[in-house]
C-alpha positions in Angstrom: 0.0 0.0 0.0 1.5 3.3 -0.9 0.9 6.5 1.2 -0.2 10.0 0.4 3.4 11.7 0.3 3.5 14.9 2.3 3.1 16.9 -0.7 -0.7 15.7 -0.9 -1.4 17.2 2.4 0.1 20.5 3.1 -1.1 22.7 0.7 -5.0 22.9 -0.5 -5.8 20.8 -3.6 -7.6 23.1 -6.4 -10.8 21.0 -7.3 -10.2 20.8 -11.5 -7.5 23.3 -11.5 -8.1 27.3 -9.7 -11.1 27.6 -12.6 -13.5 30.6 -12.6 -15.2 31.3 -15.9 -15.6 35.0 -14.9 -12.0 35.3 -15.6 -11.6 32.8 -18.5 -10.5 30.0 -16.9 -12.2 26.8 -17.4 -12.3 23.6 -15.2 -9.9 21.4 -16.1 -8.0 23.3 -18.6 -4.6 24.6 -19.0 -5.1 27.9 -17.6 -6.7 26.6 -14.9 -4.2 24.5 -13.9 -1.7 27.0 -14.4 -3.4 29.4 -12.3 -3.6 26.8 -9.4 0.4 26.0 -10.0 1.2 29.9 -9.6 -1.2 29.8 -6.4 0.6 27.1 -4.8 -2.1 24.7 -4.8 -2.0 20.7 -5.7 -4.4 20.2 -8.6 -7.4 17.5 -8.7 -8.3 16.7 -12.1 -10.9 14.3 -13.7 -10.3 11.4 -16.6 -13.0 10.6 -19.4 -11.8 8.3 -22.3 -11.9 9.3 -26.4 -13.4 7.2 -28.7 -9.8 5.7 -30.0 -8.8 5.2 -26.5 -7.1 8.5 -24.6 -7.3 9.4 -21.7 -8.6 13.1 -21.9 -8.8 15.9 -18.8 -12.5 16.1 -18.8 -15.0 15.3 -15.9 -18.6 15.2 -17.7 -19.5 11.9 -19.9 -21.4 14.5 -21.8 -20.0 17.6 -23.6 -23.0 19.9 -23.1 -22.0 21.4 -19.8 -18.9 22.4 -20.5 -18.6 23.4 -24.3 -21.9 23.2 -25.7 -21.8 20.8 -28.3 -23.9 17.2 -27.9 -23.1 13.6 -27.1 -20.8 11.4 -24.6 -17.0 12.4 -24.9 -16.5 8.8 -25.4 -18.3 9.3 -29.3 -15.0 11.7 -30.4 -11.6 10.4 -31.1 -8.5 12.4 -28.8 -7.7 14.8 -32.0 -11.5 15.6 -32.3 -11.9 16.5 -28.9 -8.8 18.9 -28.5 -10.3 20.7 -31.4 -13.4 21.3 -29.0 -13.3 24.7 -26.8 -14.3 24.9 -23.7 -16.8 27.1 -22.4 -15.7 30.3 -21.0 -12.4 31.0 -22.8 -10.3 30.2 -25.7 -9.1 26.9 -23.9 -9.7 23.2 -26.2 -10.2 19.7 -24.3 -6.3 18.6 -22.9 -5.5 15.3 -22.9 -4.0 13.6 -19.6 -0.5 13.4 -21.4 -0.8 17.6 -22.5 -1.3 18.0 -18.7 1.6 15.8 -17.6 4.0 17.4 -19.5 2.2 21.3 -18.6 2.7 20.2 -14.6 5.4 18.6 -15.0 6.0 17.1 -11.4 5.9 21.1 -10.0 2.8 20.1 -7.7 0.9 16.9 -6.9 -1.6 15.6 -8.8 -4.9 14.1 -7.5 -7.0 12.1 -10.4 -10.2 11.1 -10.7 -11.0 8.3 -12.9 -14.8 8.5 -13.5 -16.8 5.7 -14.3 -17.4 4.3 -17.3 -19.5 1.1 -16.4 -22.2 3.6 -15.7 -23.6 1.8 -13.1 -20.3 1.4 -10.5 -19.5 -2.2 -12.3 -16.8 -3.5 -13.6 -17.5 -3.1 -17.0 -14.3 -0.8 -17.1 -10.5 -0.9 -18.1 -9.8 1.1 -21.3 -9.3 4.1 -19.3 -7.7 2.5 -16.0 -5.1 1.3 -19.4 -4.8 4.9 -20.8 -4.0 6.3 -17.6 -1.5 3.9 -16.5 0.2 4.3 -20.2 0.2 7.9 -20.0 1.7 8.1 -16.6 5.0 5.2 -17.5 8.1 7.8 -16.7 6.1 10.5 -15.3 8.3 11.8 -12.1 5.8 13.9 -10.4 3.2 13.6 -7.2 0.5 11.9 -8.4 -2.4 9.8 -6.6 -5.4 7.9 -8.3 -8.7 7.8 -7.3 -12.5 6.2 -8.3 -16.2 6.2 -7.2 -15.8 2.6 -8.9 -13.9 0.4 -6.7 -13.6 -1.9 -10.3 -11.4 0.7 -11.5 -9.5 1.1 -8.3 -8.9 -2.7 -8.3 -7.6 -2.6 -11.9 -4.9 0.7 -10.9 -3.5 -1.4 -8.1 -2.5 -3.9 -11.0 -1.4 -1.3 -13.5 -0.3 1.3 -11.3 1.2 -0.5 -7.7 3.8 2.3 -7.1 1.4 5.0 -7.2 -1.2 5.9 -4.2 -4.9 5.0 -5.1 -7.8 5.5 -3.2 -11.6 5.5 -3.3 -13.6 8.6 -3.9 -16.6 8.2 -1.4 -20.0 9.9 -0.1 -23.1 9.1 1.3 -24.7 8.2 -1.6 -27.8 9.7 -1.0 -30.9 9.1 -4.1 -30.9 13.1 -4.4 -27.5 13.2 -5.9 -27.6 9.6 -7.1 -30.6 9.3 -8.6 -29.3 6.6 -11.6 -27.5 4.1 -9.0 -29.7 1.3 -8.1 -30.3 1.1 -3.8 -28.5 -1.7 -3.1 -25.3 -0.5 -5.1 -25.6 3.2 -3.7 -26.1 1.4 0.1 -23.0 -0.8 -0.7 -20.7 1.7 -2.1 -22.3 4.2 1.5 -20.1 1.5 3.4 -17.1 1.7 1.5 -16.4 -1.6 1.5 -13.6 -2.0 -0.9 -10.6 0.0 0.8 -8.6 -2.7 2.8 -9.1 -5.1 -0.7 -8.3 -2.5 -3.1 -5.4 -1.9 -1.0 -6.4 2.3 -1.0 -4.3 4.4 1.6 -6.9 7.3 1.2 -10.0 7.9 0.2 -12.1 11.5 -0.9 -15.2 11.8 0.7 -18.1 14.0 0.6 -17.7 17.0 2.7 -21.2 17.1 4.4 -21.0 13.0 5.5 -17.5 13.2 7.3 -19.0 12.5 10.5 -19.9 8.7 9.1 -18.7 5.9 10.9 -16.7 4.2 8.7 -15.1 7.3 7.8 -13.9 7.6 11.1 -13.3 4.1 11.8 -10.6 4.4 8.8 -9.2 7.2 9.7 -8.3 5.7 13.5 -7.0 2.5 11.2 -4.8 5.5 9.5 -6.4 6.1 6.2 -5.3 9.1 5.0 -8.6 11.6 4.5 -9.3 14.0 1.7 -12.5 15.6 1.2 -14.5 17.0 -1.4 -15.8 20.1 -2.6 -14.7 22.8 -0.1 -16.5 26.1 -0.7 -15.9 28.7 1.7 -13.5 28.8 5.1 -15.5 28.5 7.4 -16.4 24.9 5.7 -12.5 24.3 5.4 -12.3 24.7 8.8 -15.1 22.7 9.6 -13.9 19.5 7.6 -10.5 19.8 8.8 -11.7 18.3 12.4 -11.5 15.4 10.0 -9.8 15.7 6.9 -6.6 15.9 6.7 -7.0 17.9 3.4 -9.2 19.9 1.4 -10.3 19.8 -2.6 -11.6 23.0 -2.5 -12.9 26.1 -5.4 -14.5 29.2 -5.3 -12.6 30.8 -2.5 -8.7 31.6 -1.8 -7.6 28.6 -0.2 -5.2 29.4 3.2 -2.2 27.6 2.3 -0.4 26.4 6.1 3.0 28.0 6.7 
């Protein structure tokens, strides 16, 4: 099991780069990461896969939100997608390599792998591949997470010498409205750390008081949270968490 390094808990962690539209800086893009780099910040970013297979810095399945234009990123190959600008500035779809090389080991990086069973299952591996081909000789801080404890399972094979952990929340059917009960109950218990062999997981801010959260914390997981909004809610989660992904406010960085 590999640790956090210290690097992944001292300063903040920019939640898909120090974005703010206002000022032409998209999530997940280049500017936003470099913003987040001049800050001082580590960077949490978010992995969709092309249609030919790449792993692409993207965190919807669908393209809507964030640039307008229809259907599942999965549907466009890597050179149609970094033809595609982003809503909000001038900035086109990066792929995970582009980003590598733009970071360049100067801060951690904390990545999301979202799911691309759909359902949490382990219909997955084409993008726990591309991540793990993309990262061969990269130097820098980086740590791996999931929702789907599938793809987890898969990194710890493909990627043992780098940190992995679950991404985790209460699962309540208000935000998980497309997850059958039993799966979103299941997945409530986080029941896949010890065998996934995680040494952190990201959990919803508002559920850091559950039990097994604290239960793995006194075992010594290592806790990040997620999305951190304001101070006084930094403040708040760090009776717990040990750090913050956090957006939409500066971000106190510890001396």
């Amino acid at each position: 099991m590999i640790q956090l390094s210290e690097a992944f808990l001292k300063a903040p962690i920019a939640h898909r780069g120090l974005h703010d539209v206002s000022a032409g800086l998209p999530e997940n893009s280049r500017v936003a990461f470099e913003a987040a780099i001049a800050a001082g910040y580590g960077i949490e970013l978010d992995l969709q896969l092309s249609k030919d297979g790449v792993a692409m810095v993207f965190h919807d399945y669908d393209m809507g939100r964030l640039t307008g234009q229809q259907g599942a990123v999965q549907t466009r190959t890597a050179a149609e997608l970094q033809e595609i600008t982003l809503l909000g500035g001038e900035e086109t779809i990066p792929t995970l390599t582009q980003i590598l090389a733009l970071v360049a080991g100067r801060v951690p990086l904390l990545i999301e792998l979202k799911d691309q069973d759909g359902l949490m299952g382990a219909n997955i591996g084409r993008l726990e591949k591309a991540t793990a081909e993309a990262l061969a000789g990269y130097e820098g801080e980086v740590a791996l997470m999931s929702f789907n404890p599938h793809s987890v399972r898969v990194l710890s094979g493909l990627c043992p010498d780098r940190a992995r952990g679950l991404t985790t929340a209460a699962f309540g059917a208000d935000k998980w409205p497309l997850l059958p009960k039993g799966t979103r109950d299941r997945l409530a218990r986080i029941p896949d750390y010890e065998a996934n062999k995680c040494s952190f997981i990201s959990h919803e801010a508002d559920d850091l008081d559950a039990d097994r959260v604290q239960d793995l914390k006194r075992r010594g997981a290592q806790i990040l949270c997620w999305t951190i909004k304001s101070q006084a809610e930094e403040t708040a989660a760090r009776q717990v968490a040990h750090n913050v992904t956090f957006e939409s406010y500066p971000a106190q960085i510890p001396a």
